[in-house]
N, C-alpha and C positions, 0 to 999 in steps of 0.2 A: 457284081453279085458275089459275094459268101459264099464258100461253100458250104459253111455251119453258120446258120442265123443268117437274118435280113438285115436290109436297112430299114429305117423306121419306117418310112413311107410302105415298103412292102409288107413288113412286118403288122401295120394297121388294117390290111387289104380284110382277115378275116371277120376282124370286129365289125368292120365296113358293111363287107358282106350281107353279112348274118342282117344287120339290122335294116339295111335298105333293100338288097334284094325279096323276088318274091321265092322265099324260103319257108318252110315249116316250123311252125314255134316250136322252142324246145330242141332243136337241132343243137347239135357242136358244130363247128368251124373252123378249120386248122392249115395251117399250110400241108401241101398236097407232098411234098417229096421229104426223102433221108428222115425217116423218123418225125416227118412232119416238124423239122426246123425249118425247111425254106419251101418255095415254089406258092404259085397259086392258089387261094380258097377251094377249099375240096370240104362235105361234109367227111366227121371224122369221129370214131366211139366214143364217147365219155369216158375218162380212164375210172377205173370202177372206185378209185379214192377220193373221185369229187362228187359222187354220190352216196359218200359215207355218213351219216347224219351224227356222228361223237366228232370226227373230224372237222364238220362244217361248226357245229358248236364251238368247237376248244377253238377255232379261227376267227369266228361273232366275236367269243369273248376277249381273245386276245387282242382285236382290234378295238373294243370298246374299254378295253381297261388302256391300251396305248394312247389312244385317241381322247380319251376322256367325256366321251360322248356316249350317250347311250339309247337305242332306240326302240317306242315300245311298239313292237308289230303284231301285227295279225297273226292266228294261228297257222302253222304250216297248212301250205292247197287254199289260200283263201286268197282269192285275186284282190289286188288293188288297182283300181282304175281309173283312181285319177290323182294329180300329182297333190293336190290338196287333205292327202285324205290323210287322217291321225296315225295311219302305220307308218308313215316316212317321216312322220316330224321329232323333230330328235327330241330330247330331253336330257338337262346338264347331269353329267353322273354324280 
């Protein structure tokens, strides 16, 4: 074990987590110790920068202009619920 960071098998433990346990949607999931670099699935705050809505923009676009991909989705709060549906299907940029 690391004292700073995991291995990757550890290090996947939160993504893991979050999506198979019976957990609250919408939670975070982090590792539990030191700043939340290592240790066990624990929930954990959202750092208030991944709730930034200019941030999450200027990150969409920079990975659609890197990626060359571009994808037209739903308005923000509008669930998609199935993997078929027009908000996940890309379209070449």
């Amino acid at each position: 074990m690391s004292l700073i960071g995991q291995e990757s098998p550890e290090g996947a433990l939160p993504s893991l987590y979050a999506a198979a346990a019976d957990v609250a949607s919408g939670e975070f999931y982090g590792p539990a110790h030191l700043f939340h670099m290592n240790g066990p699935p624990v929930e954990v705050r959202l750092p208030r920068r991944a709730s930034d809505i200019a941030t999450a923009r200027g990150l969409w676009d920079a990975s659609e202009r890197l990626t060359g991909v571009h994808f037209e989705l739903e308005a923000p709060g509008k669930a998609c619920t199935t993997s078929s549906s027009p908000a996940l299907s890309p379209k070449p940029a």
